[in-house]
C-alpha positions as CSV (number, residue, x, y, z in Angstrom):
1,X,0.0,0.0,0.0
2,X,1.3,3.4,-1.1
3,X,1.0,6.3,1.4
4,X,-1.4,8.1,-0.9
5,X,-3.7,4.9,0.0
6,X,-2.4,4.9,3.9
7,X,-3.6,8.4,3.7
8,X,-7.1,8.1,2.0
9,X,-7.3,4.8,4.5
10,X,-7.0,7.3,7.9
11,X,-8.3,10.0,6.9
12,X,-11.8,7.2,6.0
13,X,-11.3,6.0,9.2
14,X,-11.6,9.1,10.8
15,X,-15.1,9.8,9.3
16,X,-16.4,6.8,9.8
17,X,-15.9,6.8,13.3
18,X,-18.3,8.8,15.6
19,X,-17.0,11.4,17.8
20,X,-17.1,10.8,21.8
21,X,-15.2,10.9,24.9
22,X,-14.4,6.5,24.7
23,X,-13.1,7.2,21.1
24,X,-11.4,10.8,21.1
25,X,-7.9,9.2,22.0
26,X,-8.2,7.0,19.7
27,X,-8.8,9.6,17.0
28,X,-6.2,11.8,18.2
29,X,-3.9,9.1,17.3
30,X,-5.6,8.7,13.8
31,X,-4.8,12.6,12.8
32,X,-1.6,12.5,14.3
33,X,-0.7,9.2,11.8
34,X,-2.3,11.5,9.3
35,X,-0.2,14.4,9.8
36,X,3.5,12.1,9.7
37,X,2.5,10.6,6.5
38,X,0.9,13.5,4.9
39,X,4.0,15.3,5.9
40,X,6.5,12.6,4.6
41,X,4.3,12.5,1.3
42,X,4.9,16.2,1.0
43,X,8.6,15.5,1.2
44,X,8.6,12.9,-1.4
45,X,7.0,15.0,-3.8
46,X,9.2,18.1,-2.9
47,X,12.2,16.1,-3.4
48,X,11.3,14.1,-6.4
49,X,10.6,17.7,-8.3
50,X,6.8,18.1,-7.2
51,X,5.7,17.7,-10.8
52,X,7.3,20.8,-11.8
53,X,5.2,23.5,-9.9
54,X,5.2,27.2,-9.7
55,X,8.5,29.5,-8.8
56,X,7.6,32.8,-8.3
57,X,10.1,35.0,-6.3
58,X,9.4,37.7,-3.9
59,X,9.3,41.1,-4.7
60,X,8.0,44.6,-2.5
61,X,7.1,44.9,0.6
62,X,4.4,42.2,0.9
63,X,3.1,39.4,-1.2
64,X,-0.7,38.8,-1.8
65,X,-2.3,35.4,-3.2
66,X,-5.6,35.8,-5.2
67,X,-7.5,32.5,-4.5
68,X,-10.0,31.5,-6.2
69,X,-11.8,28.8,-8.3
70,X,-11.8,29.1,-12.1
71,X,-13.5,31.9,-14.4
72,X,-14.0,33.9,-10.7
73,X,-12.3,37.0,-11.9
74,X,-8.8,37.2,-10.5
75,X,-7.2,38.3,-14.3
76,X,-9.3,40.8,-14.6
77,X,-8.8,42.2,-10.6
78,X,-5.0,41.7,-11.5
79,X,-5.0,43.8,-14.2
80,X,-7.1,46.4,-12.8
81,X,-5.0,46.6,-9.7
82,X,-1.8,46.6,-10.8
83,X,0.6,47.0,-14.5
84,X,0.2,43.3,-15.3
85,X,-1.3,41.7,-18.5
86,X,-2.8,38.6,-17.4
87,X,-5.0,36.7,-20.1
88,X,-8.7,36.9,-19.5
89,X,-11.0,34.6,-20.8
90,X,-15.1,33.9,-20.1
91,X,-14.0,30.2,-19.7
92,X,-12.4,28.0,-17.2
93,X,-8.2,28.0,-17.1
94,X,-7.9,30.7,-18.6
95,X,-4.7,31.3,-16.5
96,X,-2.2,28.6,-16.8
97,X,0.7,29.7,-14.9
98,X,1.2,32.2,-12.1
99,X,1.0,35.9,-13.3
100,X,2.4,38.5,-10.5
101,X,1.6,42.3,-10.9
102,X,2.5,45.1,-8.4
103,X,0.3,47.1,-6.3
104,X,1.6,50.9,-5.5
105,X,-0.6,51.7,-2.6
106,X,0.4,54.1,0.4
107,X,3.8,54.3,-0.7
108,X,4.0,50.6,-0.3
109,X,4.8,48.0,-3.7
110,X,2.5,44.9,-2.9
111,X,3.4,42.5,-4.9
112,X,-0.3,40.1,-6.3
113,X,-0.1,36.8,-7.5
114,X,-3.2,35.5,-10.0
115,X,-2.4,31.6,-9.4
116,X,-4.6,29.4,-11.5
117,X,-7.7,28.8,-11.1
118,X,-7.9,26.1,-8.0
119,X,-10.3,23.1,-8.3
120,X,-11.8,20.8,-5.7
121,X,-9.0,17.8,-4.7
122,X,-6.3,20.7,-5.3
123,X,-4.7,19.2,-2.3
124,X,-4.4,15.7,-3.4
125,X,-2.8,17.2,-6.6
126,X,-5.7,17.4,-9.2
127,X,-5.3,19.7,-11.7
128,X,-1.7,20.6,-10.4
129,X,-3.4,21.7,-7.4
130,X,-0.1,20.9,-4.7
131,X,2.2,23.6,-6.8
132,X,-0.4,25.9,-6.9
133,X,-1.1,25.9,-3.1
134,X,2.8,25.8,-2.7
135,X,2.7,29.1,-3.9
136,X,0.1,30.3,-1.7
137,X,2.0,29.0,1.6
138,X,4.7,31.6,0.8
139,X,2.0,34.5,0.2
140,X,1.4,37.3,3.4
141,X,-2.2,37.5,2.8
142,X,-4.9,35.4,1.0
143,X,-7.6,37.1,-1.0
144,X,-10.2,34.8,-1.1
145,X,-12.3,35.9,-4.8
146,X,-15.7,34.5,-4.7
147,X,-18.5,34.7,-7.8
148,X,-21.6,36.9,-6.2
149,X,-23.4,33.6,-8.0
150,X,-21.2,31.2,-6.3
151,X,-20.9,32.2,-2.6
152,X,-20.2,28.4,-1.3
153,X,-17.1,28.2,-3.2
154,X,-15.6,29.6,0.3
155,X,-16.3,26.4,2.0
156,X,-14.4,24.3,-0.7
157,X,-11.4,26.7,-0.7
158,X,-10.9,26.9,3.2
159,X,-10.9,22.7,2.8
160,X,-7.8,22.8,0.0
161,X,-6.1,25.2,2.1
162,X,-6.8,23.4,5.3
163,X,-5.3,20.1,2.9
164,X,-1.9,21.7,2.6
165,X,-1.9,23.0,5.8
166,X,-2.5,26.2,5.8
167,X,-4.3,27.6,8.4
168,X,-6.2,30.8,7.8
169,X,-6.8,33.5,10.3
170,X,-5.5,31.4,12.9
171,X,-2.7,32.2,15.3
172,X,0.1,29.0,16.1
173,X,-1.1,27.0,18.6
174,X,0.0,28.1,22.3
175,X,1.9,24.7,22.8
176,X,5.6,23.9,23.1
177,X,7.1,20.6,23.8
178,X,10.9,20.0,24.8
179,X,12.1,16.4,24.6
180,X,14.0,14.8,27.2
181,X,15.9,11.9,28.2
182,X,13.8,10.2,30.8
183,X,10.8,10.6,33.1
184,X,7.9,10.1,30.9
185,X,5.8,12.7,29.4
186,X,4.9,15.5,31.7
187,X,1.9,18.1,30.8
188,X,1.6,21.9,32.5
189,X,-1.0,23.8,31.3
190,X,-2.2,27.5,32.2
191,X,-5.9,26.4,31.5
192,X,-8.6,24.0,32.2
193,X,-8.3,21.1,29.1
194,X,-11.1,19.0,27.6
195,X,-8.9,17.1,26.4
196,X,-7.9,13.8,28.7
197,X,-4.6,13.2,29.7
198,X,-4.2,10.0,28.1
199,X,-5.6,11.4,25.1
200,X,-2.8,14.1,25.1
201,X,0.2,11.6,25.4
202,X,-1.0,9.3,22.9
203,X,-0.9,12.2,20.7
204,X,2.2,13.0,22.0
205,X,3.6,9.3,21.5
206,X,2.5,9.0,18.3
207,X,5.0,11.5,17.2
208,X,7.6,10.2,18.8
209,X,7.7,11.4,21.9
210,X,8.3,9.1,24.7
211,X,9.8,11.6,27.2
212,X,9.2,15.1,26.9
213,X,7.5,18.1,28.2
214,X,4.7,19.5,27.3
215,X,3.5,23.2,27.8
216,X,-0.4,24.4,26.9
217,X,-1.1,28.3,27.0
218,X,-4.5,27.4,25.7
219,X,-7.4,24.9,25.6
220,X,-6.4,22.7,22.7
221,X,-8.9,20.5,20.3
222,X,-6.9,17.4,19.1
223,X,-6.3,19.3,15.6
224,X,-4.6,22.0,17.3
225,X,-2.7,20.0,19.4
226,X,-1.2,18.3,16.2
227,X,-0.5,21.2,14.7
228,X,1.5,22.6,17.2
229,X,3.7,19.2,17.1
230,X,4.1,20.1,13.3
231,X,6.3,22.2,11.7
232,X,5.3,22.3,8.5
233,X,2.3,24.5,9.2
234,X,1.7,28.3,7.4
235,X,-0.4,31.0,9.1
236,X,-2.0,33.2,7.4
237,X,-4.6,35.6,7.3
238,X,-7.1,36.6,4.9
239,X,-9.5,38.4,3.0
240,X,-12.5,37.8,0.9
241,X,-14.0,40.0,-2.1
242,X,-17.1,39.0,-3.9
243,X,-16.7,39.8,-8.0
244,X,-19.4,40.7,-10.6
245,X,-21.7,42.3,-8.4
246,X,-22.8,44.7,-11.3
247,X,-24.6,41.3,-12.5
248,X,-27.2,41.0,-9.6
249,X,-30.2,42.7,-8.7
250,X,-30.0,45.1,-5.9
251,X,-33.2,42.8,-4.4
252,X,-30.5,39.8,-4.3
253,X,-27.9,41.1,-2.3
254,X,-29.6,40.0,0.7
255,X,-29.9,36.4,0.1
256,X,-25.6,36.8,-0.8
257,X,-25.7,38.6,2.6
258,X,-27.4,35.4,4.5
259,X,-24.8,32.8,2.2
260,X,-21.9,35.1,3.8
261,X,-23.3,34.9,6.8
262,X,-23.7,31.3,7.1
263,X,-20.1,30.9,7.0
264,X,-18.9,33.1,9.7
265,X,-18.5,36.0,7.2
266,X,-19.5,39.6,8.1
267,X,-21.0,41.3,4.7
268,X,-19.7,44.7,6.1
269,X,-16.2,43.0,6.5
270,X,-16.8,41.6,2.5
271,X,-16.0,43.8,0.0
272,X,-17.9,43.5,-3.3
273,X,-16.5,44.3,-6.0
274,X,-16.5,44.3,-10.2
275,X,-13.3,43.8,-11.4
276,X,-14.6,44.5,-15.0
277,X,-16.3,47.7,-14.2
278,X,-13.6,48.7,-11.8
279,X,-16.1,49.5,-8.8
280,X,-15.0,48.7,-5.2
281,X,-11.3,48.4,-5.7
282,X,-10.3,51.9,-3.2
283,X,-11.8,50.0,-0.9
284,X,-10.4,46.7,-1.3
285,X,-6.9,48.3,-2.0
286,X,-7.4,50.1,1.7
287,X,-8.3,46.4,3.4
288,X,-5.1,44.7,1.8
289,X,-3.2,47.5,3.3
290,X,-4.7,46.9,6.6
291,X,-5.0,43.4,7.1
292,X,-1.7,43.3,5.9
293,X,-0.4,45.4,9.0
294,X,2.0,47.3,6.7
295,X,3.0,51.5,8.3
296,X,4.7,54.2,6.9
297,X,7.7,55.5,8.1
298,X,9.0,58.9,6.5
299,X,13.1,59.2,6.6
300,X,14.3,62.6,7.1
301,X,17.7,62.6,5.2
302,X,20.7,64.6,6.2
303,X,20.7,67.5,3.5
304,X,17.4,66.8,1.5
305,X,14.6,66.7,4.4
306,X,12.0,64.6,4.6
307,X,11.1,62.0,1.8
308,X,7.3,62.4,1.7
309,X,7.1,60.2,-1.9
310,X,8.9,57.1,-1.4
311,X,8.0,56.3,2.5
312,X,10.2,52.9,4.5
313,X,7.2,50.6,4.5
314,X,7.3,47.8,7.5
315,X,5.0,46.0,9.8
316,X,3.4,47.0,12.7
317,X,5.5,47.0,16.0
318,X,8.4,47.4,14.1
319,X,11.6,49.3,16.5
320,X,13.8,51.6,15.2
321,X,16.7,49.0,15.9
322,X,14.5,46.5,13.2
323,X,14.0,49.8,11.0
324,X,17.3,51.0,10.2
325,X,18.1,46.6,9.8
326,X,16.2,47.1,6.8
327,X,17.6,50.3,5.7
328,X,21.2,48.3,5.6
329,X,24.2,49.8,5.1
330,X,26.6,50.9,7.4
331,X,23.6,52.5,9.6
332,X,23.6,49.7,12.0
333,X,27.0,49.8,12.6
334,X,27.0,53.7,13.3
335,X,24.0,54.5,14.9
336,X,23.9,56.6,17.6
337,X,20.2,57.3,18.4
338,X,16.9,58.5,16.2
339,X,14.3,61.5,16.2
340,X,10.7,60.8,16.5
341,X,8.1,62.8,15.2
342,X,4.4,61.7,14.7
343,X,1.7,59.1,16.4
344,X,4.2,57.2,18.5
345,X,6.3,60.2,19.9
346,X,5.6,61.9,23.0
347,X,6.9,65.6,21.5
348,X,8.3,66.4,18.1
349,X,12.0,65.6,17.7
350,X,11.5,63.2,20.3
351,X,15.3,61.4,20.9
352,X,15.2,57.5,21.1
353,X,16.9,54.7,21.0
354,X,16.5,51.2,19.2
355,X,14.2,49.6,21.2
356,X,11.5,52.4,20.5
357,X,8.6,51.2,18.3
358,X,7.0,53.2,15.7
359,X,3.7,54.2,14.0
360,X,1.9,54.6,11.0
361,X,3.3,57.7,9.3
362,X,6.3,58.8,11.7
363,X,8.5,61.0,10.4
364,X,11.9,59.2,11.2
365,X,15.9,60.6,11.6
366,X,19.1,58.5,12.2
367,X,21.6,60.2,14.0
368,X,24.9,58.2,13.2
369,X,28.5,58.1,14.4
370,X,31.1,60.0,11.8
Protein backbone atom coordinates (compact mmCIF):
# COMPACT_ATOMS: atom_id res chain seq x y z
CA UNK A 1 0.00 0.00 0.00
CA UNK A 2 1.29 3.41 -1.08
CA UNK A 3 0.96 6.34 1.39
CA UNK A 4 -1.41 8.06 -0.92
CA UNK A 5 -3.68 4.87 0.05
CA UNK A 6 -2.39 4.85 3.90
CA UNK A 7 -3.59 8.36 3.74
CA UNK A 8 -7.08 8.13 2.03
CA UNK A 9 -7.31 4.78 4.49
CA UNK A 10 -7.04 7.26 7.93
CA UNK A 11 -8.30 9.99 6.86
CA UNK A 12 -11.82 7.17 5.96
CA UNK A 13 -11.25 5.99 9.23
CA UNK A 14 -11.61 9.07 10.80
CA UNK A 15 -15.06 9.81 9.32
CA UNK A 16 -16.42 6.81 9.78
CA UNK A 17 -15.94 6.79 13.25
CA UNK A 18 -18.35 8.80 15.60
CA UNK A 19 -16.96 11.42 17.84
CA UNK A 20 -17.13 10.81 21.83
CA UNK A 21 -15.24 10.91 24.94
CA UNK A 22 -14.35 6.53 24.65
CA UNK A 23 -13.12 7.23 21.07
CA UNK A 24 -11.36 10.83 21.06
CA UNK A 25 -7.93 9.19 22.03
CA UNK A 26 -8.20 6.96 19.65
CA UNK A 27 -8.84 9.64 16.97
CA UNK A 28 -6.17 11.80 18.18
CA UNK A 29 -3.90 9.09 17.26
CA UNK A 30 -5.60 8.71 13.76
CA UNK A 31 -4.81 12.63 12.77
CA UNK A 32 -1.56 12.47 14.29
CA UNK A 33 -0.69 9.24 11.85
CA UNK A 34 -2.34 11.51 9.30
CA UNK A 35 -0.23 14.45 9.78
CA UNK A 36 3.54 12.11 9.75
CA UNK A 37 2.51 10.57 6.51
CA UNK A 38 0.88 13.49 4.90
CA UNK A 39 3.96 15.31 5.88
CA UNK A 40 6.51 12.57 4.63
CA UNK A 41 4.34 12.54 1.29
CA UNK A 42 4.89 16.17 0.96
CA UNK A 43 8.65 15.53 1.25
CA UNK A 44 8.58 12.92 -1.37
CA UNK A 45 7.03 14.96 -3.81
CA UNK A 46 9.21 18.11 -2.93
CA UNK A 47 12.22 16.12 -3.42
CA UNK A 48 11.32 14.06 -6.42
CA UNK A 49 10.59 17.66 -8.34
CA UNK A 50 6.81 18.14 -7.20
CA UNK A 51 5.67 17.74 -10.77
CA UNK A 52 7.34 20.82 -11.83
CA UNK A 53 5.17 23.54 -9.88
CA UNK A 54 5.17 27.22 -9.75
CA UNK A 55 8.52 29.48 -8.84
CA UNK A 56 7.64 32.79 -8.27
CA UNK A 57 10.11 35.01 -6.30
CA UNK A 58 9.36 37.74 -3.90
CA UNK A 59 9.27 41.13 -4.73
CA UNK A 60 7.98 44.57 -2.54
CA UNK A 61 7.14 44.92 0.58
CA UNK A 62 4.40 42.16 0.90
CA UNK A 63 3.07 39.45 -1.24
CA UNK A 64 -0.69 38.76 -1.81
CA UNK A 65 -2.28 35.45 -3.18
CA UNK A 66 -5.62 35.75 -5.20
CA UNK A 67 -7.45 32.50 -4.53
CA UNK A 68 -10.05 31.53 -6.21
CA UNK A 69 -11.83 28.78 -8.27
CA UNK A 70 -11.80 29.15 -12.07
CA UNK A 71 -13.48 31.88 -14.39
CA UNK A 72 -14.00 33.88 -10.67
CA UNK A 73 -12.26 37.05 -11.86
CA UNK A 74 -8.77 37.16 -10.45
CA UNK A 75 -7.18 38.30 -14.28
CA UNK A 76 -9.25 40.77 -14.61
CA UNK A 77 -8.76 42.23 -10.59
CA UNK A 78 -5.04 41.65 -11.55
CA UNK A 79 -5.04 43.76 -14.22
CA UNK A 80 -7.15 46.36 -12.82
CA UNK A 81 -4.96 46.61 -9.66
CA UNK A 82 -1.78 46.56 -10.77
CA UNK A 83 0.57 47.02 -14.47
CA UNK A 84 0.18 43.34 -15.35
CA UNK A 85 -1.27 41.65 -18.48
CA UNK A 86 -2.84 38.61 -17.41
CA UNK A 87 -4.98 36.72 -20.11
CA UNK A 88 -8.69 36.87 -19.52
CA UNK A 89 -11.03 34.56 -20.80
CA UNK A 90 -15.12 33.95 -20.05
CA UNK A 91 -14.02 30.15 -19.74
CA UNK A 92 -12.41 27.96 -17.19
CA UNK A 93 -8.20 27.96 -17.09
CA UNK A 94 -7.87 30.71 -18.55
CA UNK A 95 -4.72 31.27 -16.50
CA UNK A 96 -2.23 28.55 -16.81
CA UNK A 97 0.73 29.69 -14.94
CA UNK A 98 1.19 32.24 -12.07
CA UNK A 99 0.96 35.95 -13.31
CA UNK A 100 2.43 38.48 -10.51
CA UNK A 101 1.60 42.34 -10.87
CA UNK A 102 2.53 45.08 -8.40
CA UNK A 103 0.25 47.11 -6.32
CA UNK A 104 1.61 50.95 -5.54
CA UNK A 105 -0.55 51.72 -2.57
CA UNK A 106 0.38 54.15 0.45
CA UNK A 107 3.78 54.33 -0.75
CA UNK A 108 3.99 50.59 -0.30
CA UNK A 109 4.76 47.96 -3.68
CA UNK A 110 2.53 44.88 -2.87
CA UNK A 111 3.37 42.48 -4.89
CA UNK A 112 -0.30 40.10 -6.33
CA UNK A 113 -0.13 36.78 -7.51
CA UNK A 114 -3.22 35.45 -10.01
CA UNK A 115 -2.42 31.64 -9.45
CA UNK A 116 -4.62 29.41 -11.46
CA UNK A 117 -7.69 28.77 -11.07
CA UNK A 118 -7.87 26.06 -7.97
CA UNK A 119 -10.35 23.08 -8.34
CA UNK A 120 -11.82 20.76 -5.68
CA UNK A 121 -8.99 17.85 -4.71
CA UNK A 122 -6.31 20.73 -5.31
CA UNK A 123 -4.66 19.22 -2.35
CA UNK A 124 -4.42 15.71 -3.43
CA UNK A 125 -2.83 17.18 -6.56
CA UNK A 126 -5.74 17.37 -9.23
CA UNK A 127 -5.31 19.75 -11.68
CA UNK A 128 -1.72 20.60 -10.38
CA UNK A 129 -3.40 21.70 -7.38
CA UNK A 130 -0.11 20.92 -4.74
CA UNK A 131 2.15 23.62 -6.77
CA UNK A 132 -0.43 25.94 -6.89
CA UNK A 133 -1.11 25.86 -3.05
CA UNK A 134 2.75 25.76 -2.71
CA UNK A 135 2.65 29.12 -3.88
CA UNK A 136 0.05 30.29 -1.68
CA UNK A 137 1.96 28.96 1.58
CA UNK A 138 4.70 31.61 0.76
CA UNK A 139 2.01 34.47 0.19
CA UNK A 140 1.42 37.34 3.38
CA UNK A 141 -2.16 37.50 2.78
CA UNK A 142 -4.86 35.39 0.99
CA UNK A 143 -7.65 37.08 -1.02
CA UNK A 144 -10.17 34.79 -1.06
CA UNK A 145 -12.32 35.89 -4.78
CA UNK A 146 -15.68 34.47 -4.72
CA UNK A 147 -18.51 34.71 -7.77
CA UNK A 148 -21.64 36.88 -6.18
CA UNK A 149 -23.40 33.58 -8.05
CA UNK A 150 -21.22 31.18 -6.30
CA UNK A 151 -20.87 32.24 -2.59
CA UNK A 152 -20.19 28.37 -1.26
CA UNK A 153 -17.13 28.20 -3.24
CA UNK A 154 -15.63 29.58 0.26
CA UNK A 155 -16.27 26.42 2.05
CA UNK A 156 -14.40 24.32 -0.67
CA UNK A 157 -11.37 26.70 -0.65
CA UNK A 158 -10.87 26.86 3.22
CA UNK A 159 -10.94 22.73 2.77
CA UNK A 160 -7.78 22.79 0.04
CA UNK A 161 -6.13 25.15 2.13
CA UNK A 162 -6.83 23.36 5.31
CA UNK A 163 -5.34 20.12 2.86
CA UNK A 164 -1.89 21.73 2.62
CA UNK A 165 -1.91 22.99 5.84
CA UNK A 166 -2.55 26.18 5.76
CA UNK A 167 -4.34 27.63 8.44
CA UNK A 168 -6.23 30.82 7.80
CA UNK A 169 -6.80 33.54 10.33
CA UNK A 170 -5.51 31.43 12.88
CA UNK A 171 -2.72 32.24 15.31
CA UNK A 172 0.12 29.02 16.10
CA UNK A 173 -1.15 26.97 18.62
CA UNK A 174 0.01 28.13 22.28
CA UNK A 175 1.94 24.68 22.79
CA UNK A 176 5.62 23.95 23.13
CA UNK A 177 7.06 20.63 23.80
CA UNK A 178 10.85 19.96 24.82
CA UNK A 179 12.13 16.42 24.56
CA UNK A 180 14.02 14.84 27.18
CA UNK A 181 15.85 11.91 28.20
CA UNK A 182 13.80 10.24 30.79
CA UNK A 183 10.82 10.65 33.11
CA UNK A 184 7.88 10.06 30.89
CA UNK A 185 5.84 12.67 29.43
CA UNK A 186 4.89 15.49 31.69
CA UNK A 187 1.87 18.05 30.77
CA UNK A 188 1.61 21.88 32.51
CA UNK A 189 -0.96 23.84 31.35
CA UNK A 190 -2.22 27.51 32.24
CA UNK A 191 -5.86 26.41 31.47
CA UNK A 192 -8.61 24.01 32.20
CA UNK A 193 -8.33 21.15 29.12
CA UNK A 194 -11.10 19.00 27.58
CA UNK A 195 -8.93 17.09 26.43
CA UNK A 196 -7.86 13.77 28.72
CA UNK A 197 -4.61 13.19 29.69
CA UNK A 198 -4.25 9.96 28.09
CA UNK A 199 -5.57 11.44 25.14
CA UNK A 200 -2.83 14.13 25.10
CA UNK A 201 0.16 11.62 25.40
CA UNK A 202 -0.95 9.32 22.87
CA UNK A 203 -0.88 12.18 20.68
CA UNK A 204 2.25 12.96 22.00
CA UNK A 205 3.63 9.28 21.52
CA UNK A 206 2.54 9.01 18.34
CA UNK A 207 5.00 11.54 17.24
CA UNK A 208 7.59 10.16 18.83
CA UNK A 209 7.65 11.38 21.91
CA UNK A 210 8.35 9.08 24.67
CA UNK A 211 9.75 11.64 27.19
CA UNK A 212 9.17 15.05 26.94
CA UNK A 213 7.54 18.11 28.23
CA UNK A 214 4.70 19.47 27.27
CA UNK A 215 3.54 23.17 27.76
CA UNK A 216 -0.38 24.35 26.93
CA UNK A 217 -1.11 28.32 26.95
CA UNK A 218 -4.53 27.43 25.72
CA UNK A 219 -7.39 24.85 25.56
CA UNK A 220 -6.36 22.66 22.72
CA UNK A 221 -8.87 20.48 20.28
CA UNK A 222 -6.92 17.44 19.08
CA UNK A 223 -6.33 19.34 15.62
CA UNK A 224 -4.56 21.95 17.32
CA UNK A 225 -2.71 20.01 19.44
CA UNK A 226 -1.16 18.31 16.15
CA UNK A 227 -0.52 21.25 14.70
CA UNK A 228 1.49 22.55 17.23
CA UNK A 229 3.74 19.23 17.09
CA UNK A 230 4.14 20.14 13.31
CA UNK A 231 6.34 22.20 11.71
CA UNK A 232 5.33 22.34 8.48
CA UNK A 233 2.33 24.47 9.15
CA UNK A 234 1.72 28.28 7.43
CA UNK A 235 -0.43 30.96 9.14
CA UNK A 236 -2.00 33.19 7.44
CA UNK A 237 -4.59 35.57 7.26
CA UNK A 238 -7.09 36.56 4.90
CA UNK A 239 -9.51 38.43 3.05
CA UNK A 240 -12.50 37.81 0.90
CA UNK A 241 -13.98 39.96 -2.08
CA UNK A 242 -17.05 39.00 -3.88
CA UNK A 243 -16.75 39.76 -8.02
CA UNK A 244 -19.38 40.66 -10.57
CA UNK A 245 -21.68 42.32 -8.43
CA UNK A 246 -22.79 44.70 -11.34
CA UNK A 247 -24.57 41.30 -12.50
CA UNK A 248 -27.16 40.97 -9.59
CA UNK A 249 -30.21 42.68 -8.73
CA UNK A 250 -30.03 45.15 -5.91
CA UNK A 251 -33.20 42.77 -4.38
CA UNK A 252 -30.53 39.84 -4.28
CA UNK A 253 -27.85 41.13 -2.34
CA UNK A 254 -29.65 40.04 0.68
CA UNK A 255 -29.92 36.40 0.05
CA UNK A 256 -25.56 36.81 -0.78
CA UNK A 257 -25.74 38.63 2.63
CA UNK A 258 -27.36 35.36 4.48
CA UNK A 259 -24.85 32.79 2.18
CA UNK A 260 -21.87 35.10 3.81
CA UNK A 261 -23.34 34.94 6.83
CA UNK A 262 -23.73 31.34 7.05
CA UNK A 263 -20.06 30.94 6.97
CA UNK A 264 -18.94 33.14 9.70
CA UNK A 265 -18.48 35.98 7.24
CA UNK A 266 -19.47 39.55 8.13
CA UNK A 267 -21.01 41.26 4.71
CA UNK A 268 -19.73 44.70 6.08
CA UNK A 269 -16.20 43.04 6.54
CA UNK A 270 -16.77 41.65 2.53
CA UNK A 271 -15.95 43.82 -0.03
CA UNK A 272 -17.94 43.53 -3.27
CA UNK A 273 -16.48 44.34 -6.02
CA UNK A 274 -16.52 44.31 -10.19
CA UNK A 275 -13.27 43.84 -11.39
CA UNK A 276 -14.60 44.51 -15.01
CA UNK A 277 -16.28 47.68 -14.19
CA UNK A 278 -13.56 48.73 -11.75
CA UNK A 279 -16.13 49.54 -8.80
CA UNK A 280 -14.96 48.67 -5.20
CA UNK A 281 -11.29 48.44 -5.67
CA UNK A 282 -10.33 51.92 -3.20
CA UNK A 283 -11.77 50.04 -0.86
CA UNK A 284 -10.35 46.75 -1.26
CA UNK A 285 -6.89 48.30 -1.98
CA UNK A 286 -7.40 50.08 1.74
CA UNK A 287 -8.31 46.41 3.38
CA UNK A 288 -5.10 44.69 1.77
CA UNK A 289 -3.25 47.52 3.33
CA UNK A 290 -4.68 46.94 6.64
CA UNK A 291 -5.00 43.41 7.10
CA UNK A 292 -1.72 43.32 5.89
CA UNK A 293 -0.37 45.40 9.05
CA UNK A 294 2.02 47.30 6.68
CA UNK A 295 3.04 51.46 8.32
CA UNK A 296 4.74 54.15 6.87
CA UNK A 297 7.70 55.49 8.13
CA UNK A 298 9.03 58.95 6.50
CA UNK A 299 13.07 59.25 6.65
CA UNK A 300 14.28 62.56 7.07
CA UNK A 301 17.74 62.60 5.23
CA UNK A 302 20.72 64.63 6.21
CA UNK A 303 20.66 67.48 3.50
CA UNK A 304 17.43 66.76 1.52
CA UNK A 305 14.62 66.70 4.40
CA UNK A 306 11.95 64.65 4.60
CA UNK A 307 11.08 62.02 1.82
CA UNK A 308 7.27 62.37 1.71
CA UNK A 309 7.11 60.24 -1.86
CA UNK A 310 8.87 57.10 -1.38
CA UNK A 311 8.03 56.29 2.54
CA UNK A 312 10.22 52.85 4.47
CA UNK A 313 7.17 50.61 4.53
CA UNK A 314 7.29 47.76 7.52
CA UNK A 315 4.99 45.98 9.82
CA UNK A 316 3.43 46.96 12.72
CA UNK A 317 5.55 46.98 16.00
CA UNK A 318 8.43 47.37 14.06
CA UNK A 319 11.62 49.34 16.48
CA UNK A 320 13.76 51.60 15.25
CA UNK A 321 16.66 49.00 15.86
CA UNK A 322 14.47 46.48 13.20
CA UNK A 323 14.01 49.82 10.98
CA UNK A 324 17.29 50.99 10.21
CA UNK A 325 18.06 46.63 9.76
CA UNK A 326 16.22 47.13 6.78
CA UNK A 327 17.58 50.26 5.66
CA UNK A 328 21.23 48.27 5.58
CA UNK A 329 24.19 49.83 5.08
CA UNK A 330 26.61 50.91 7.42
CA UNK A 331 23.59 52.49 9.63
CA UNK A 332 23.63 49.68 12.05
CA UNK A 333 26.98 49.77 12.58
CA UNK A 334 27.04 53.73 13.30
CA UNK A 335 24.04 54.53 14.93
CA UNK A 336 23.87 56.65 17.63
CA UNK A 337 20.16 57.28 18.41
CA UNK A 338 16.93 58.46 16.19
CA UNK A 339 14.33 61.49 16.17
CA UNK A 340 10.74 60.77 16.51
CA UNK A 341 8.05 62.82 15.19
CA UNK A 342 4.44 61.70 14.75
CA UNK A 343 1.66 59.11 16.38
CA UNK A 344 4.17 57.23 18.46
CA UNK A 345 6.29 60.16 19.91
CA UNK A 346 5.64 61.91 22.98
CA UNK A 347 6.88 65.61 21.49
CA UNK A 348 8.35 66.41 18.11
CA UNK A 349 12.03 65.57 17.66
CA UNK A 350 11.45 63.16 20.30
CA UNK A 351 15.26 61.43 20.94
CA UNK A 352 15.22 57.47 21.07
CA UNK A 353 16.87 54.70 20.98
CA UNK A 354 16.46 51.15 19.16
CA UNK A 355 14.15 49.57 21.21
CA UNK A 356 11.48 52.40 20.47
CA UNK A 357 8.57 51.23 18.32
CA UNK A 358 7.01 53.16 15.65
CA UNK A 359 3.73 54.17 13.97
CA UNK A 360 1.90 54.56 10.99
CA UNK A 361 3.26 57.74 9.28
CA UNK A 362 6.32 58.85 11.73
CA UNK A 363 8.46 60.96 10.40
CA UNK A 364 11.92 59.16 11.23
CA UNK A 365 15.88 60.58 11.64
CA UNK A 366 19.07 58.52 12.20
CA UNK A 367 21.59 60.24 13.96
CA UNK A 368 24.87 58.23 13.17
CA UNK A 369 28.51 58.08 14.39
CA UNK A 370 31.14 59.97 11.79
Amino acid sequence: MGLEDEIEAIEDEIANTPYNKSTEAHIGRLKSKLAEKKEKLEKQQSGSGGGGGYSVEKHGDATVALVGFPSVGKSSLLNSLTNAESETGSYEFTTLDVNPGMLNHRGANIQLLDVPGLIEGAAAGKGGGQQVLAVVRNADLIIFMLSVFEIEQYDRLREELYDINIRVDQEPPQVTVRPKIKDGIKITSSTDQDLDEKTIKDVLREHGYVNADLNLQENVSIDRLVDGLMENREYIPSITCVNKVDLIDPDYKETVDEQLRQRDLDPEAVTFISAEEEKGLDVLKDRIWKRLGLIRVYMDKPGRGIDWEEPLVVEQGTTVGEAVEKLGGEMEERFRFARVTGPSAAHDQQQVGKDHVLEDEDVLKLILRR
